[in-house]
PASEBA-1860 file (N, C-alpha, C; in nm, 3 decimals):
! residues 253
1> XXXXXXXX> 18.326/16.442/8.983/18.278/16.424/8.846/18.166/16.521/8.813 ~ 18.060/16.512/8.861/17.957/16.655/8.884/18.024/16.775/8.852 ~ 18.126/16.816/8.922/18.227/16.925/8.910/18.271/16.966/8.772 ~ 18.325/16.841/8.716/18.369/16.799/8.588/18.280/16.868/8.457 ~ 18.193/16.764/8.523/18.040/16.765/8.399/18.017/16.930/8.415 ~ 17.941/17.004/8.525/17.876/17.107/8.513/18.033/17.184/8.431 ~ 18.148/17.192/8.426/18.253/17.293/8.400/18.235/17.276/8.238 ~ 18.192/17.161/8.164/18.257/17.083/8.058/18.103/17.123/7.944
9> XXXXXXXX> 17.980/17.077/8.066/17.867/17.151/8.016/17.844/17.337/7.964 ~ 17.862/17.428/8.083/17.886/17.561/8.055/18.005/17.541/7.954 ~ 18.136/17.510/7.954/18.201/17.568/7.845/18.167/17.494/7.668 ~ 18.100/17.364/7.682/18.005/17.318/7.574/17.888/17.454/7.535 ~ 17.830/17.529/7.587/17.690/17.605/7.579/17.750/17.727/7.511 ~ 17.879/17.794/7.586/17.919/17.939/7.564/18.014/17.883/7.406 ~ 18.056/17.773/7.457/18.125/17.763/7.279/17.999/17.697/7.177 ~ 17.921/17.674/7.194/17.833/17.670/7.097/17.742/17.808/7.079
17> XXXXXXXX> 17.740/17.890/7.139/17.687/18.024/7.161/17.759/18.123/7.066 ~ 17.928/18.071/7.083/17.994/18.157/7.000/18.040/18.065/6.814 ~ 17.955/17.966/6.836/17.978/17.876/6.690/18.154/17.845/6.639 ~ 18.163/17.815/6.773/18.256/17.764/6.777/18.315/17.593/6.726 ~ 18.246/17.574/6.750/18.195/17.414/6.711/18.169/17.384/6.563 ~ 18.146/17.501/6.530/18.146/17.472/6.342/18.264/17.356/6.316 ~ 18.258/17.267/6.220/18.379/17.217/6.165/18.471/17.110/6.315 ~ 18.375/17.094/6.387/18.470/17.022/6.544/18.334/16.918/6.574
25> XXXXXXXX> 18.297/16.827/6.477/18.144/16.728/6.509/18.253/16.618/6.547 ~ 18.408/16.572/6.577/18.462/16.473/6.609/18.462/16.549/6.775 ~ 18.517/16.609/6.807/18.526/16.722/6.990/18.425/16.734/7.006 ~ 18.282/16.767/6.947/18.151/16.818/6.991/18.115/16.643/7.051 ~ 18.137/16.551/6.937/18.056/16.446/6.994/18.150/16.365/7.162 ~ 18.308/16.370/7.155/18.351/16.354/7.275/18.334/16.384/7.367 ~ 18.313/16.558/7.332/18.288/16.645/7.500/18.143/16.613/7.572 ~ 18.068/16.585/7.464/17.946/16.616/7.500/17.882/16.394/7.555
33> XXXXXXXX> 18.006/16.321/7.528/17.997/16.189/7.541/18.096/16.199/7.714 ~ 18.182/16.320/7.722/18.231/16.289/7.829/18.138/16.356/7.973 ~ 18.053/16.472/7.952/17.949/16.561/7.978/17.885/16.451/8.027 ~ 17.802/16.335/7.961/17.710/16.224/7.990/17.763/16.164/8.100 ~ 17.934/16.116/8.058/17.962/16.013/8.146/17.969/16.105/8.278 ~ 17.981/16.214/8.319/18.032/16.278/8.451/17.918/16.299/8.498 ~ 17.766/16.329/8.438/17.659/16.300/8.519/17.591/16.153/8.564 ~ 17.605/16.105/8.433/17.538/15.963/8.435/17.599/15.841/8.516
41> XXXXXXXX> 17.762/15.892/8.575/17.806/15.778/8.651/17.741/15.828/8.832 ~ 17.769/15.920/8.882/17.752/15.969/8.983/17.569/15.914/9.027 ~ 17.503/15.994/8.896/17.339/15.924/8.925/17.305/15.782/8.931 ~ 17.391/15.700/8.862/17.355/15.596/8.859/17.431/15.471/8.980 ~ 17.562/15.578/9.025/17.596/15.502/9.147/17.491/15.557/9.300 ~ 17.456/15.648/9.265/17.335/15.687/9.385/17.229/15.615/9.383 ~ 17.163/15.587/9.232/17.027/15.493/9.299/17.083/15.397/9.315 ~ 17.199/15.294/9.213/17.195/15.157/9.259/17.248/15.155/9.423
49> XXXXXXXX> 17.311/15.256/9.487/17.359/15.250/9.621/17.226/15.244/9.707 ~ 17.135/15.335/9.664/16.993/15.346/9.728/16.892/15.200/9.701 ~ 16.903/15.156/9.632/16.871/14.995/9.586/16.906/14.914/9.683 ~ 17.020/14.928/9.623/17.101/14.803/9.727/17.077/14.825/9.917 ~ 17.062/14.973/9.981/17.063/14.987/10.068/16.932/14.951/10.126 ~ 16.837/15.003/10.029/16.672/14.923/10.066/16.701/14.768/10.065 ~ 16.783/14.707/9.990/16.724/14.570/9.982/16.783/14.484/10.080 ~ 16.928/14.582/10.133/16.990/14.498/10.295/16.936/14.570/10.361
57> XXXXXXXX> 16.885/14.626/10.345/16.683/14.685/10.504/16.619/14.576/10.494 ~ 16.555/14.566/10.380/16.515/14.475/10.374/16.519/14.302/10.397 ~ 16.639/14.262/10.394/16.702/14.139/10.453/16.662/14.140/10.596 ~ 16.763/14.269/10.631/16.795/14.244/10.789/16.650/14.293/10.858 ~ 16.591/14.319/10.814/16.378/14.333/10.896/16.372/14.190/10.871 ~ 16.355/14.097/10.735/16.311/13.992/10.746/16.402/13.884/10.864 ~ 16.514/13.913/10.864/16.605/13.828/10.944/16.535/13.842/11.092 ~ 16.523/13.940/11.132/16.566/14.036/11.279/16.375/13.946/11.315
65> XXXXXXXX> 16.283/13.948/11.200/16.116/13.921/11.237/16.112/13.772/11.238 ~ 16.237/13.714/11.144/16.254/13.541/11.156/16.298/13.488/11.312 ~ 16.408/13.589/11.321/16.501/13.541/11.460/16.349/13.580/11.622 ~ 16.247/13.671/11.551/16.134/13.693/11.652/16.074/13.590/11.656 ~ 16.034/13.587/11.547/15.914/13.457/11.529/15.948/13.327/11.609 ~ 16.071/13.289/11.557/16.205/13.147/11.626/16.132/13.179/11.791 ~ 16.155/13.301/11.827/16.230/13.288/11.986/16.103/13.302/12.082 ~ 15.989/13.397/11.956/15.875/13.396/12.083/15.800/13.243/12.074
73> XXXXXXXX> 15.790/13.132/11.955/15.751/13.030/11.952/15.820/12.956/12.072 ~ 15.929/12.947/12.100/16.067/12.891/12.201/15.983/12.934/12.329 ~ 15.971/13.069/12.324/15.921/13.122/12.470/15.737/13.085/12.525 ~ 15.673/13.081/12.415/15.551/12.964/12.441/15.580/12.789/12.481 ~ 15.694/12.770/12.404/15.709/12.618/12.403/15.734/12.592/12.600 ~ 15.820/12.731/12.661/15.913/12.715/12.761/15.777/12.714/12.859 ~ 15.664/12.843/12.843/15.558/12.860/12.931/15.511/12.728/12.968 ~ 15.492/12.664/12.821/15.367/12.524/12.818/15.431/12.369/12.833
81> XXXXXXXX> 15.620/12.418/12.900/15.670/12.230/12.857/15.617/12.224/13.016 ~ 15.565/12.253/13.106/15.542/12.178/13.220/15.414/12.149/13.273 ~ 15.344/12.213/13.200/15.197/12.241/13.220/15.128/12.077/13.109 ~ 15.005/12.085/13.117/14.904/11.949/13.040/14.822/12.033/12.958 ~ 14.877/12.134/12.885/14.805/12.223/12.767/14.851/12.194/12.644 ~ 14.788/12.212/12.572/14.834/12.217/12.419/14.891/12.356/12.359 ~ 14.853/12.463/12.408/14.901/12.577/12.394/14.901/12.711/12.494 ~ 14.940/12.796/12.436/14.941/12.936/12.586/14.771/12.945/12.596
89> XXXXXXXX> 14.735/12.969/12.501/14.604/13.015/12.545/14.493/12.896/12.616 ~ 14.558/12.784/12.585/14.493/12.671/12.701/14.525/12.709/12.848 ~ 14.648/12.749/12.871/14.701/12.771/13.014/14.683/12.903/13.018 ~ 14.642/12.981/12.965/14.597/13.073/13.019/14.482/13.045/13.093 ~ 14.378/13.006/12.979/14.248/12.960/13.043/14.222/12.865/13.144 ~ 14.354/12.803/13.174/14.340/12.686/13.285/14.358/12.802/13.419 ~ 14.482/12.850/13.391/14.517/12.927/13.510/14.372/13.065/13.552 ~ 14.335/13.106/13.471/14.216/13.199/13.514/14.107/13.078/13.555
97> XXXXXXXX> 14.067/12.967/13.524/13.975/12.912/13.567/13.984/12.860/13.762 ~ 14.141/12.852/13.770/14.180/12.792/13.887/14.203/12.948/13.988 ~ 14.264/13.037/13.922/14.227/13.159/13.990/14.060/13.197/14.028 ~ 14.011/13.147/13.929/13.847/13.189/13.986/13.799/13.092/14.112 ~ 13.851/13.007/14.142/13.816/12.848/14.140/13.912/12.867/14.348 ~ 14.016/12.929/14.328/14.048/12.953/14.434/14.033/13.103/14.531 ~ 13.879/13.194/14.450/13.845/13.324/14.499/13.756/13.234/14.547 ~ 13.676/13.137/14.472/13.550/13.097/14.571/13.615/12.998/14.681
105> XXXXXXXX> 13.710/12.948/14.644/13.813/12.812/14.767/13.764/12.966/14.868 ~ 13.794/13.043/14.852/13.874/13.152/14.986/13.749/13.188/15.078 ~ 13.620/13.225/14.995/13.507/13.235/15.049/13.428/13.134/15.129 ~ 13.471/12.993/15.109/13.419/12.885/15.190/13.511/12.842/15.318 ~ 13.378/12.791/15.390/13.416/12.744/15.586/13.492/12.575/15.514 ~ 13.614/12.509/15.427/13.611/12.427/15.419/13.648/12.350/15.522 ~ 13.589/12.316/15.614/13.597/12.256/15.748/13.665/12.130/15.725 ~ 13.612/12.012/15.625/13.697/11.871/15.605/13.813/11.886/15.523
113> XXXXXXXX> 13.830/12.012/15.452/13.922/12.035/15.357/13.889/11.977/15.215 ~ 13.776/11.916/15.211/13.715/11.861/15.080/13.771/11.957/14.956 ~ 13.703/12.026/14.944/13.746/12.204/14.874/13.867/12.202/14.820 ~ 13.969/12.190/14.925/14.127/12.234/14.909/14.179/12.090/14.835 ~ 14.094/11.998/14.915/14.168/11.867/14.823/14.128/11.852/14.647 ~ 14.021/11.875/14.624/14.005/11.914/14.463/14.061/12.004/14.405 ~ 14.048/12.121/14.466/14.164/12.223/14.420/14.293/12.165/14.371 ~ 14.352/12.126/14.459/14.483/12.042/14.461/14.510/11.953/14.359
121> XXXXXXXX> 14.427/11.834/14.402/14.388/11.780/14.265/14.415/11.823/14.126 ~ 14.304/11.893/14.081/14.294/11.964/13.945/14.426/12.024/13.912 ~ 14.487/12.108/14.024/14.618/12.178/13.968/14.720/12.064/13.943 ~ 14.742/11.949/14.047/14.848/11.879/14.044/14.807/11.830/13.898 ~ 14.726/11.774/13.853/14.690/11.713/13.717/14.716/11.811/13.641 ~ 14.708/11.959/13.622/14.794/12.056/13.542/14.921/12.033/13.508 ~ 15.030/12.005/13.615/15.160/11.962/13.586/15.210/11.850/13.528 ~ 15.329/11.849/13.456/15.401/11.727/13.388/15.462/11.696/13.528
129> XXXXXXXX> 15.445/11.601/13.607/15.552/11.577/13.706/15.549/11.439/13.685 ~ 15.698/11.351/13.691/15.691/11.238/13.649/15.700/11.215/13.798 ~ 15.660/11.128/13.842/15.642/11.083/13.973/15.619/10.911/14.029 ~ 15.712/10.870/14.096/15.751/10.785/14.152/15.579/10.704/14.173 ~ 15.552/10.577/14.208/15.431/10.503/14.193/15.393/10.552/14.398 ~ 15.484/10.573/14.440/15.499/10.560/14.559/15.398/10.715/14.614 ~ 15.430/10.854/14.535/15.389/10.951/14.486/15.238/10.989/14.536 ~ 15.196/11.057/14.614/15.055/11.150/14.628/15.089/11.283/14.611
137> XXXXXXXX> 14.976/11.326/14.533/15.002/11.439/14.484/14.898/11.540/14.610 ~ 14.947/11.629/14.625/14.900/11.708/14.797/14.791/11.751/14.817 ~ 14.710/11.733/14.901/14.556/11.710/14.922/14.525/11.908/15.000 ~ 14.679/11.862/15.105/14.634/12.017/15.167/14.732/12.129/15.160 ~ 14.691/12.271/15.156/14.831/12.355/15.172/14.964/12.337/15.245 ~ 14.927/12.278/15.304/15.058/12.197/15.404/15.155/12.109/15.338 ~ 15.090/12.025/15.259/15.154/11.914/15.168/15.203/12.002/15.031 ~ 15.159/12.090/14.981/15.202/12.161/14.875/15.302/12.225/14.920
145> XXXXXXXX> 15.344/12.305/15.063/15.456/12.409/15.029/15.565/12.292/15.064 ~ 15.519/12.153/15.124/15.638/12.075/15.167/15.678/11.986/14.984 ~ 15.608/12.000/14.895/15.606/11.922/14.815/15.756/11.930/14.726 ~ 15.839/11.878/14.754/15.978/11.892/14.690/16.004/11.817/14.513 ~ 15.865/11.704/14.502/15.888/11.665/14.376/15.809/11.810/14.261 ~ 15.732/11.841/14.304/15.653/11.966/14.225/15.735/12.094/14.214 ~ 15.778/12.123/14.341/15.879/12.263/14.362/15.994/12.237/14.239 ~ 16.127/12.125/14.253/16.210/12.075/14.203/16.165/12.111/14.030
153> XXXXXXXX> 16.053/12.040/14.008/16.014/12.069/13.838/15.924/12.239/13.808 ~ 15.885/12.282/13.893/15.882/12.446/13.860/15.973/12.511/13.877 ~ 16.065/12.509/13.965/16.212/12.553/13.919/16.264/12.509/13.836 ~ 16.296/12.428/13.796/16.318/12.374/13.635/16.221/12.475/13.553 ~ 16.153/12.470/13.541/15.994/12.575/13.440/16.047/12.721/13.421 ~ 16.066/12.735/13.584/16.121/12.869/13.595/16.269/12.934/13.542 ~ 16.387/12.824/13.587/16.495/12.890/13.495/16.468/12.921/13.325 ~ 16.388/12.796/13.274/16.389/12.829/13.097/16.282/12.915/13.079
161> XXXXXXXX> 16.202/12.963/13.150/16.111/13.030/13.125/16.178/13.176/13.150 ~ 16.214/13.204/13.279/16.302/13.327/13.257/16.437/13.324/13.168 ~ 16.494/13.223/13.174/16.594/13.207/13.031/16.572/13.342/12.863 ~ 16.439/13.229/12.854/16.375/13.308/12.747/16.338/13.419/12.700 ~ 16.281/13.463/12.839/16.234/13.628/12.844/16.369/13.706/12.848 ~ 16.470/13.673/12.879/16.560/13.741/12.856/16.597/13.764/12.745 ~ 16.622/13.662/12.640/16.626/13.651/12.544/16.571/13.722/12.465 ~ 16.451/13.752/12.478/16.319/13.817/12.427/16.392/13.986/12.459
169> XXXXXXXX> 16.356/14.007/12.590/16.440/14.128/12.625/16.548/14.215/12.542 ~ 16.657/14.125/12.600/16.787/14.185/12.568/16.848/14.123/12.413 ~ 16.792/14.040/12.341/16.864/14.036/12.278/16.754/14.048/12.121 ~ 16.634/13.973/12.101/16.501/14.047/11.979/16.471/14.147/11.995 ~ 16.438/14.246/12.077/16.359/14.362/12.135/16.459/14.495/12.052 ~ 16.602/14.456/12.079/16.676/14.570/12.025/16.690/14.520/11.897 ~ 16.692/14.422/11.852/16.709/14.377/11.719/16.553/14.424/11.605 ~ 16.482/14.355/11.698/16.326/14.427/11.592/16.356/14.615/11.631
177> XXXXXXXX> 16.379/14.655/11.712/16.301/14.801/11.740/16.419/14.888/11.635 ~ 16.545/14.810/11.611/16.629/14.884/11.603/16.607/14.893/11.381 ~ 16.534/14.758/11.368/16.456/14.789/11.176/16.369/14.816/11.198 ~ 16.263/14.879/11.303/16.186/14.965/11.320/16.049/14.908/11.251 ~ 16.071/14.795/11.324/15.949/14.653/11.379/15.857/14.667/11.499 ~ 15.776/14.619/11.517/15.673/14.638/11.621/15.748/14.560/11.740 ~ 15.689/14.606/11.899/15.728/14.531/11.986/15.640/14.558/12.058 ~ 15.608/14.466/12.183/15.537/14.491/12.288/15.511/14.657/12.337
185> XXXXXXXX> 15.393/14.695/12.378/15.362/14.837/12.382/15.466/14.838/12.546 ~ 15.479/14.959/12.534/15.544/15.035/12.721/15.469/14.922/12.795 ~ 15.334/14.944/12.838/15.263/14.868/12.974/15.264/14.739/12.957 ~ 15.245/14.626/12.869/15.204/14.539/12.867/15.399/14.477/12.847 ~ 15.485/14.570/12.840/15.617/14.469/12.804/15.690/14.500/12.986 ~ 15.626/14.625/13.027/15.649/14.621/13.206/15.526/14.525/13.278 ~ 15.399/14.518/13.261/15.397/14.400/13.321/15.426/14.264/13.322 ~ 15.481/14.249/13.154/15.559/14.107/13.201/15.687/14.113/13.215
193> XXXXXXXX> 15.748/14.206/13.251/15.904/14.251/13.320/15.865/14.189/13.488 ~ 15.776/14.259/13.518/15.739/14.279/13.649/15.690/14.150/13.720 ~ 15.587/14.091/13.614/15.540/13.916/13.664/15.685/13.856/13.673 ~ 15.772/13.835/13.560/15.883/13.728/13.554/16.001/13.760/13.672 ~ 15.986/13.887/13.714/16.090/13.931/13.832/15.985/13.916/13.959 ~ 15.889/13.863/14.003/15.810/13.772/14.092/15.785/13.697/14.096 ~ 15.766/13.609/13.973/15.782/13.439/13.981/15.819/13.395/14.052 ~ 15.810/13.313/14.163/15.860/13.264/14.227/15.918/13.296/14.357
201> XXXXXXXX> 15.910/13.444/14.385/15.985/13.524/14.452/15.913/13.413/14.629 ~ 16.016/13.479/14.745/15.964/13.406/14.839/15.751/13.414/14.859 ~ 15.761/13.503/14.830/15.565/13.579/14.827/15.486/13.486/14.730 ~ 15.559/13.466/14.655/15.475/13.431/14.508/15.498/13.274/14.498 ~ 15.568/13.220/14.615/15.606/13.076/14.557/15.525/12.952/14.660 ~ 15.417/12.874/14.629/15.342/12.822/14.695/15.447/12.726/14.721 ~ 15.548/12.658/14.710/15.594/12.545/14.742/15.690/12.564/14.851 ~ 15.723/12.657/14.861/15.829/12.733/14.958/15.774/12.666/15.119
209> XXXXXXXX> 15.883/12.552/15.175/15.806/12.520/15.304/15.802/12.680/15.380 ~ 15.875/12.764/15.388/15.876/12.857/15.489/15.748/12.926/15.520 ~ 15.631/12.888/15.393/15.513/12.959/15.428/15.432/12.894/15.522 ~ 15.464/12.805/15.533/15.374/12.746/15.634/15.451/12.767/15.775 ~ 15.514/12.846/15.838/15.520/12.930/15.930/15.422/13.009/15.944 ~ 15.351/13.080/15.879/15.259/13.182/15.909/15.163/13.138/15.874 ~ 15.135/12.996/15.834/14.977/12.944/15.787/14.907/12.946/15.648 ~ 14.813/12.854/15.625/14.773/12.816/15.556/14.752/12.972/15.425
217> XXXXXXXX> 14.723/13.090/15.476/14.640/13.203/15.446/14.773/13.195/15.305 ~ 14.893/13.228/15.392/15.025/13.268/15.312/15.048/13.189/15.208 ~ 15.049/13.052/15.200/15.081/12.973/15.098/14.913/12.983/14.986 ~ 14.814/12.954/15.029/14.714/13.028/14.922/14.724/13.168/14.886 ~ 14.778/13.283/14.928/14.875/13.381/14.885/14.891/13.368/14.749 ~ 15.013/13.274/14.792/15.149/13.253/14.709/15.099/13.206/14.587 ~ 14.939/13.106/14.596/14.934/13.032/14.458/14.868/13.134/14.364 ~ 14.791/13.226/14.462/14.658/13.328/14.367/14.768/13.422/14.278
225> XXXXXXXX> 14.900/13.465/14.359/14.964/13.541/14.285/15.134/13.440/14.165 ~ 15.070/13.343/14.227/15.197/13.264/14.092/15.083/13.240/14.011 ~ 14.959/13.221/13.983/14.860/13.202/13.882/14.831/13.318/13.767 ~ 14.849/13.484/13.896/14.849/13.577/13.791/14.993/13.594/13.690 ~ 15.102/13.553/13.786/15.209/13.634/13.696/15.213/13.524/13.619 ~ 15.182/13.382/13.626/15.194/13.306/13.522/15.077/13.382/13.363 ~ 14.974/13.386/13.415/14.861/13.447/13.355/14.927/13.609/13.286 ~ 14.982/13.663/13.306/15.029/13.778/13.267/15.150/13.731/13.126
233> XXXXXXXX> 15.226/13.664/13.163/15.296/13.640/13.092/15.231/13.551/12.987 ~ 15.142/13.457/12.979/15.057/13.440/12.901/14.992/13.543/12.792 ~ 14.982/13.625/12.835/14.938/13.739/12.807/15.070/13.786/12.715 ~ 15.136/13.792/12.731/15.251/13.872/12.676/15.312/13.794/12.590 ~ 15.289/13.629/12.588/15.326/13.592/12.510/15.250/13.581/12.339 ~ 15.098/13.566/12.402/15.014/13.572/12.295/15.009/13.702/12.203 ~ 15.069/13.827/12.278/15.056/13.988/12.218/15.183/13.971/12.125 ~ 15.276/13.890/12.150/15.417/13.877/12.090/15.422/13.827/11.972
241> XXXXXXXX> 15.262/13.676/11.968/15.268/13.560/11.859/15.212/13.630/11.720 ~ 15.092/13.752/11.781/15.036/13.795/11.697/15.083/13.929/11.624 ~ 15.209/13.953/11.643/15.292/14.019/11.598/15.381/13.951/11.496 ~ 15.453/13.825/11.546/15.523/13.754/11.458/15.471/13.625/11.503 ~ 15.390/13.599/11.423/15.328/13.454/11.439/15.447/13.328/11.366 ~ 15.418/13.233/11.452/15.509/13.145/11.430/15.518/13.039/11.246 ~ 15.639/13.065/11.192/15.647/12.994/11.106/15.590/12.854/11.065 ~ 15.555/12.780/11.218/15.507/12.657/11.190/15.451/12.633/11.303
249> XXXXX> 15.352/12.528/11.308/15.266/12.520/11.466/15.376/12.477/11.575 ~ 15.398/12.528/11.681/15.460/12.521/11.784/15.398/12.362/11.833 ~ 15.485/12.299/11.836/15.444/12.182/11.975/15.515/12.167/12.091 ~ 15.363/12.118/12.173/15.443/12.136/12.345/15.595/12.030/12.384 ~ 15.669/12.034/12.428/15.753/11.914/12.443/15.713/11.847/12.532
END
């Protein structure tokens, strides 16, 4: 149509050049009505195409930052359903307090085990564990890596918790990056790649009886470094919220 118009325009100009058009105001007003239509349809299917194409950008960013918002709230809910927090940044702060709490455990001669039994304590009262009346919750490292009712419900923690991050991963991550949405920076989305692929690992898992083969040292190990990668991912979840903060207050289940 362009084609049309510019051919229909020049031979409109050179026949009005040569007054040709004298006595032709019924052809002057057609050609020059058909001239309009061969520019004016082409321009006006380009912006409304350009319209319309901003405004399904626009959908699919709001969709792609809804379906974020949904999944990183899900992935706080998953951190905090086993823990006695109200939110990530409670368990964050629980877990750095008990990491500090077990640098000084490490520095003391606890000869009666007094020390290790509060330690213990405090963390076991961290967990949701529904527990039988019959039930002590483990005084010494010994009793923790044998502890099968605690292990049993952090593996539980642990499948939906890595569940999620996958989720997060493989299936929001390409969805925001790809409407050209914010996401976790390079370092901070590899260290919580890196915590959630150690969770639990044989090193990282205080409940694991096998550590107590090599002694007490190994299973306090295991808790200083399940405190950080828990703590990391904390971390990653809060960098996530404040990106797409949640539609409505998250509650713990």
């Amino acid at each position: 149509m362009l084609t049309l118009g510019a051919l229909l325009a020049g031979t409109g100009l050179w026949l009005d050049h040569t007054s040709w058009w004298d006595g032709h105001s019924f052809l002057v007003n057609l050609v020059s009505s058909l001239t309009s239509l061969c520019f004016g349809v082409p321009t006006a299917l380009l912006v409304l195409s350009h319209l319309g194409n901003a405004q399904a950008d626009a959908r699919r960013s709001r969709r792609a930052a809804d379906f974020a918002s949904a999944e990183i709230e899900e992935f706080h809910a998953s951190l905090t359903s086993t823990f006695n927090t109200g939110n990530v940044a409670d368990l964050y702060s629980e877990a750095r307090t008990l990491t500090s709490r077990l640098h000084q455990l490490s520095q003391l001669r606890d000869t009666d085990g007094s020390a290790t039994a509060e330690f213990l304590n405090d963390f076991s009262a961290l967990l949701k564990v529904r527990a039988p009346l019959a039930y002590r919750s483990p005084t010494t490292w010994l009793d923790l890596s044998a502890d099968r009712l605690q292990r049993r419900r952090i593996e539980k923690w642990h499948v939906r918790v890595d569940t999620q991050w996958r989720v997060l991963s493989n299936e929001v991550r390409p969805m925001v990056v790809d409407c050209g949405l914010p996401w976790l920076p390079r370092s901070p989305a590899a260290a919580g790649e890196q915590a959630i692929r150690r969770l639990l690992t044989p090193r990282h898992n205080p409940w694991t009886v096998e550590h107590t083969t090599f002694g007490n040292q190994d299973v306090v190990d295991a808790m200083r470094h399940f405190l950080l990668d828990l703590r990391v991912l904390c971390t990653a979840a809060q960098d996530l919220a404040a990106r797409y903060p949640p539609s409505s207050t998250p509650t713990t289940p």
